[in-house]
C-alpha positions, 0 to 999 in steps of 0.5 A, spaced: 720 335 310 722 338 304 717 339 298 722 336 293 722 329 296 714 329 298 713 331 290 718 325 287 715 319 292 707 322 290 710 322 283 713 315 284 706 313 287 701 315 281 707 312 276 706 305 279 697 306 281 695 311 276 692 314 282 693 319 287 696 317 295 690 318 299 695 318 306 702 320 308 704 318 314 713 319 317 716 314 322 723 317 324 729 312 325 734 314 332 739 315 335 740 311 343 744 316 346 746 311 352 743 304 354 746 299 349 743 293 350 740 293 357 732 294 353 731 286 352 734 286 360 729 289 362 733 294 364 732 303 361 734 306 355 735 314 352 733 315 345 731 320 341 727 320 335 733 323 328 731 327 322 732 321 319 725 317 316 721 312 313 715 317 308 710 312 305 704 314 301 698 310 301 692 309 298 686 303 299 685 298 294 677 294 294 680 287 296 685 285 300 691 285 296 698 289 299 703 291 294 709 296 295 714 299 292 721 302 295 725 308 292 730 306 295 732 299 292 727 299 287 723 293 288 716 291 288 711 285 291 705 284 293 701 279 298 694 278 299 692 279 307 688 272 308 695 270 306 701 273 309 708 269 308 714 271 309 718 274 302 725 271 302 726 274 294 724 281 298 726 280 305 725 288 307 717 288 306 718 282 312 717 288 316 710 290 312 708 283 312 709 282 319 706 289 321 699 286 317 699 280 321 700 282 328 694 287 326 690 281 324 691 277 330 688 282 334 681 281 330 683 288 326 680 288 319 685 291 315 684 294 308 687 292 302 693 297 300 697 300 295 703 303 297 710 307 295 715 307 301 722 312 301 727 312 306 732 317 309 734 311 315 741 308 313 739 300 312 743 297 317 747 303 321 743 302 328 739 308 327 733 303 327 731 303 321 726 296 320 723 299 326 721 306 322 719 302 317 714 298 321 711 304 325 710 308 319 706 301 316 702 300 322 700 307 321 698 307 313 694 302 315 691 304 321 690 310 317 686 307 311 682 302 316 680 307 321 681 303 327 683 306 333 690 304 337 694 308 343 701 309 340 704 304 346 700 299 343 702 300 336 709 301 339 708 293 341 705 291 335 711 293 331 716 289 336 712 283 336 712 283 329 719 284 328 720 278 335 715 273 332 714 273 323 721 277 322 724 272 327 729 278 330 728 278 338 729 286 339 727 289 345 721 295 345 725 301 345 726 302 338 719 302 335 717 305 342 721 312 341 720 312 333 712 313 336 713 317 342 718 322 341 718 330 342 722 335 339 728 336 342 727 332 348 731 324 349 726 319 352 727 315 358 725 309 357 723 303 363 723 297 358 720 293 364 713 297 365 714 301 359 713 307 363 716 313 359 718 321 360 721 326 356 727 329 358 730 335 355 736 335 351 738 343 352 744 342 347 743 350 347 750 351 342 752 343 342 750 338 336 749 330 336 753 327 330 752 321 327 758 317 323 756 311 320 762 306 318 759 304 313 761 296 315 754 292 315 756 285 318 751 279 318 755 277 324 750 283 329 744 278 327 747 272 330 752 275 336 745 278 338 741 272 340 748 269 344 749 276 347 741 275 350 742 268 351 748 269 355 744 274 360 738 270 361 743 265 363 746 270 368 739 273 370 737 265 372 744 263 374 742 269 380 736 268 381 732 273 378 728 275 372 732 280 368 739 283 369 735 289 371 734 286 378 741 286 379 746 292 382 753 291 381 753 289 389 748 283 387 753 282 381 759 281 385 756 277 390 754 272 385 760 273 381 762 265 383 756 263 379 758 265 372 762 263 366 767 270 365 764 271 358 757 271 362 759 276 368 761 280 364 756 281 359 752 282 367 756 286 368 756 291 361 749 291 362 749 292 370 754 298 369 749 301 362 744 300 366 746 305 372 749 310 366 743 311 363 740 313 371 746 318 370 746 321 364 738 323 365 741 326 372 746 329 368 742 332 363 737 335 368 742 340 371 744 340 364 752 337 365 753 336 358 760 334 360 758 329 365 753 326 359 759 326 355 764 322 360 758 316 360 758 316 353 766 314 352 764 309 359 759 306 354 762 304 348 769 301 352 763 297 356 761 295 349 767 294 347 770 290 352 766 287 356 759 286 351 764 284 345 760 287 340 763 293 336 769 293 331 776 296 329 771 301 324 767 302 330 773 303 335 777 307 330 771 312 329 771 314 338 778 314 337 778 320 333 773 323 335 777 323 342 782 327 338 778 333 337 778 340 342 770 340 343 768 332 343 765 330 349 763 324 348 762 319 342 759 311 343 757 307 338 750 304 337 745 299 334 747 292 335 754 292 333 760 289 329 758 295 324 754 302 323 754 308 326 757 312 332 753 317 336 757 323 338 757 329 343 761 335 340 761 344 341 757 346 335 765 351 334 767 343 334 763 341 327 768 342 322 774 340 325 771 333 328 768 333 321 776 334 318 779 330 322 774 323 321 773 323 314 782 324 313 784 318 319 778 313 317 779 314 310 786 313 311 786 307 316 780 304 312 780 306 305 772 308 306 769 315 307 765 315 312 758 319 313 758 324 317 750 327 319 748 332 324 742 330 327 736 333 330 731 331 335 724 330 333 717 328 334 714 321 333 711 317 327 705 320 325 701 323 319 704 329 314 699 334 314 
């Protein structure tokens, strides 16, 4: 992390408290290199932590008042601990405020806390921005009130504060990753027993991208909550808890029993679910190439059956499926808008980078973000 960027947030910090931060913590965003959809199916996932995060500097203040500020959008606010509601005017500090109220259901006495927040997290591109922003404050505040809490633990209060005070009902994957990742590994995630392990990614000279369409859709918030209803109905439909009990086997079986919308969305999650079992195989004999065809296989899952991307998000694959040395590309988050994830030769970098930014410039008239991305370690405190 640079030294330039920690100087101009320490500077932001005593322009707006007159005083100095007296801790820094970081929480990375990430990038899902396969399992889209499959965390709140109880089913596997496979992030790894980016060189993309959310840097707060804080300090504790002697009653119990909370006042942030982002350098990102330029804005303030404020709230008292023995209070804590929701911020329609500032709904990006819903995520802070919902942090301190988990904390506080579970009896942890918080301190009061001046904060100055900056992130490097695209807003809304599915590199899980709200979940580096809930993680990095869990931290500030554990790191001024001096409680005790496991990373797995953390990873929970940051989900239920973003379940039940922000109202989104994700899955545990992103802030999962955002604490636990190591450097240069992917992490395999069993989001039912939140058993963990870390795989290395052994890209020796190849490179993970990330391309951001620059579309940021309302849309995603709205079909997310459909799409999970429709496979709670299909995992009732069939007689199971989630869709991760399901084999495609299973799934045929029952296939009578579902709508065509719903067994379709089954199937997408069904399919992902053993992609992702693949991709560690495929990972662990260090068969990029094998890893690469499941990527391509994920997004036309996502695009044909699960109905969540767009003509940005397809356009950006397809171009990249154009170019010597891709082996594969999907996009990732949500849907309808954000970013795709990328596979590619590090010979491959310039060409891919030419040909993206001519074809979704001339076919969209946007100029898409283009980032090279490294695999990194989880949340903690700049030293």
């Amino acid at each position: 992390m640079s030294g330039d960027r920690l100087e101009r947030i320490g500077a932001a910090f005593r322009e707006r408290f007159g005083r100095e931060p007296a801790a820094w913590l970081r929480a990375p965003g990430r990038v899902n290199l396969i399992g889209e959809h499959t965390d709140y199916n109880e089913g596997y996932v496979l992030p790894a932590a980016i060189d993309r995060d959310v840097v707060i500097a804080a300090a504790p203040r002697p009653d119990l008042t909370v006042r942030l500020y982002t350098m990102n959008l330029d804005a303030k606010t404020a709230f008292p601990l023995d209070d804590i509601q929701r911020d329609d005017r500032q709904p990006w500090s819903d995520y802070p405020r919902g942090v301190a109220w988990v904390l506080q259901q579970r009896g942890l006495r918080l301190a009061g806390m001046d904060a100055v927040i900056e992130s490097t997290v695209p807003l809304g591109g599915g590199l899980s921005s709200s979940a580096a922003l809930e993680m990095a404050t869990g931290l500030a505040f554990q790191s001024l009130a001096g409680f005790e809490m496991t990373p797995e633990e953390m990873a929970k209060v940051c989900q239920q504060a973003e379940n039940e005070f922000v109202g989104m009902p994700c899955g545990i994957m992103d802030q999962f990753v955002s604490r636990m990742a190591r450097r240069d590994h992917a992490l395999l995630i069993d989001c039912r027993s939140l058993e963990s392990e870390h795989v290395p990614l052994g890209l020796g000279d190849h490179a993970l991208v990330v391309t951001d369409t620059g579309v940021r859709r309302e849309l995603a918030s709205s079909e997310y909550r459909i799409r999970r209803a429709e496979c709670e109905q299909g995992a009732a439909a069939m007689g199971v808890r989630a869709l991760r009990d399901v084999s495609p086997q299973d799934l045929e079986r029952h296939r009578e029993r579902l709508s065509e919308v719903v067994y379709r969305r089954c199937r997408h999650v069904v399919t992902e679910d053993a992609r992702v079992l693949e991709s560690v195989a495929a990972l662990r004999r260090h068969d990029l190439s094998a890893f690469g065809r499941l990527m391509w296989a994920s997004h036309e899952s996502l695009r044909d059956d699960y109905q969540v991307s767009c003509r940005e998000l397809d356009l950006l694959v397809e171009i990249a499926r154009s170019v010597p040395g891709v082996l594969g590309s999907r996009m990732v988050g949500g849907g309808f808008g954000g970013c795709t994830v990328t596979l590619a030769e590090a010979r491959a970098l310039d060409a891919f980078g030419r040909a993206v930014s001519a074809g979704y410039a001339r076919e969209t008239d946007r100029e898409p973000r283009i980032t090279v991305c490294a695999a990194v370690d989880g949340a903690g405190p700049i030293r």
